[in-house]
N, C-alpha and C positions, 0 to 999 in steps of 0.2 A: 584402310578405306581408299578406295579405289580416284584418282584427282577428277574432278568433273572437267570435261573438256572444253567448256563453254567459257568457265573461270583460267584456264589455262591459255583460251585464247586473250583474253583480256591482258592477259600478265603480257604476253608477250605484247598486245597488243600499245598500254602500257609505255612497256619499256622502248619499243619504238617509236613514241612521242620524246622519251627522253633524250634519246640518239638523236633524234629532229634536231629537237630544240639545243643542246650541241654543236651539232655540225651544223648547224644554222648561224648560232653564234660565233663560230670559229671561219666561216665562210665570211661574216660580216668582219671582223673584227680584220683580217686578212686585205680586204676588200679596200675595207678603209686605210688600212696601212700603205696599202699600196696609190690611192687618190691623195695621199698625204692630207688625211685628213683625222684629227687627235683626239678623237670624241670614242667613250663606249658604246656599250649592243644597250647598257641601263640608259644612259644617256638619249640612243634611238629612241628607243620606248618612251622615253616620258617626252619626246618631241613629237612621237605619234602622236600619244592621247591628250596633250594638250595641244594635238593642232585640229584636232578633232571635237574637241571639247575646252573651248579658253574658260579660265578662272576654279579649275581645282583644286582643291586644299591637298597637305600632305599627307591627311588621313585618307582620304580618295586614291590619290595615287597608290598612295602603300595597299592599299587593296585591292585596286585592279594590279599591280605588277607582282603581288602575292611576297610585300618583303618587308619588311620590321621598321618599325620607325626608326631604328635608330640608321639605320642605312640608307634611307630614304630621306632623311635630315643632312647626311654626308655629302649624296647626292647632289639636292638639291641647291647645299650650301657649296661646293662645288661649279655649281652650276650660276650660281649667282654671281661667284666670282670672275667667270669665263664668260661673263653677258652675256646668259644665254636664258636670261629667268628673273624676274621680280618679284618680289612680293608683294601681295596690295592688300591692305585693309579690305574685308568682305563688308558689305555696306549693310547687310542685313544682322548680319554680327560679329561684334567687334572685336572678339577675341582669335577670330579664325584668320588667317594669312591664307588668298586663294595666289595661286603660281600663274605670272603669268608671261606670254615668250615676251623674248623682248623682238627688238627687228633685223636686229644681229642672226636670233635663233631662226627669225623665217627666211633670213638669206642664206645660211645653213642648208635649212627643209628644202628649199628649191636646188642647191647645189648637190643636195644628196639624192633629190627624187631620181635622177638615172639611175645611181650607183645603187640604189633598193630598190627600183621598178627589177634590174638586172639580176640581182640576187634570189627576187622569189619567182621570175623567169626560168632562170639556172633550176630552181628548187623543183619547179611544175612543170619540167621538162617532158614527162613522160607521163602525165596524167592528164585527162580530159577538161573541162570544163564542170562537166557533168558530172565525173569522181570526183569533184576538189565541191561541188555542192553537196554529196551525197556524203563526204566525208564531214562536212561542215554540219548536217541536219543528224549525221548519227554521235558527234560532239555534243549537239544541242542537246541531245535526247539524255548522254550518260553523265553529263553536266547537270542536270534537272533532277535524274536520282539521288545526286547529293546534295541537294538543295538543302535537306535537312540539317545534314551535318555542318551548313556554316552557320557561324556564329558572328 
């Protein structure tokens, strides 16, 4: 049977997300070594989306950042130790712990915003405005086809 080339692009298509995401990390982790500054690429992440979003649980997290509770419990309890996160009783239910930064984490966020405005500079060096939405709106699209398959 002959490969379909539609599906062939994908693969590669794919795999070049993977390489991204990569050398994205290895660009950040680098970046920060060299700012002297002792935080992970997981650690970034969950400072984005709870700066974006305050009082997420750990089940929330673990599923935007697509990682297991059990490592996201590490994480987090990590993270608590380094003040950089608390826990608080969710008022609506009291079994849930929502994360939330502490003020340590937002003086963090403001010392890193150079160092990650630079890095996804570096990264969109050579693409448009207009490919970086067009690549954005054809994500949304092959995102949505698998909308089924999450559970």
């Amino acid at each position: 049977m002959k490969p379909d080339p539609k599906a062939e692009l994908i693969a590669e298509f794919c795999q070049s997300i993977f390489e991204l995401r990569y050398k994205l990390r290895r660009m950040f982790q680098l970046k920060l070594k060299e700012a002297g500054i002792s935080v992970s690429f997981e650690v970034l992440e969950i400072l984005k989306l709870l700066g974006n979003q305050a009082g997420l649980n750990q089940q929330e997290l673990s599923d935007l950042l697509f990682k297991d509770k059990s490592s996201m419990t590490y994480l987090i309890d990590n993270m608590v130790k380094a003040g950089l996160v608390t826990r608080k009783e969710d008022e609506n239910d009291r079994r849930n712990k929502l994360i939330i930064l502490t003020p340590k984490a937002q003086q963090l966020k403001i010392q890193l915003a150079p160092l990650v405005t630079d890095c996804y500079l570096t990264l969109a060096a050579e693409v448009t405005g207009i490919e970086i939405k067009a690549g954005i709106a054809m994500l949304a699209k092959m995102n949505h086809s698998l909308t089924e398959f999450m559970i």
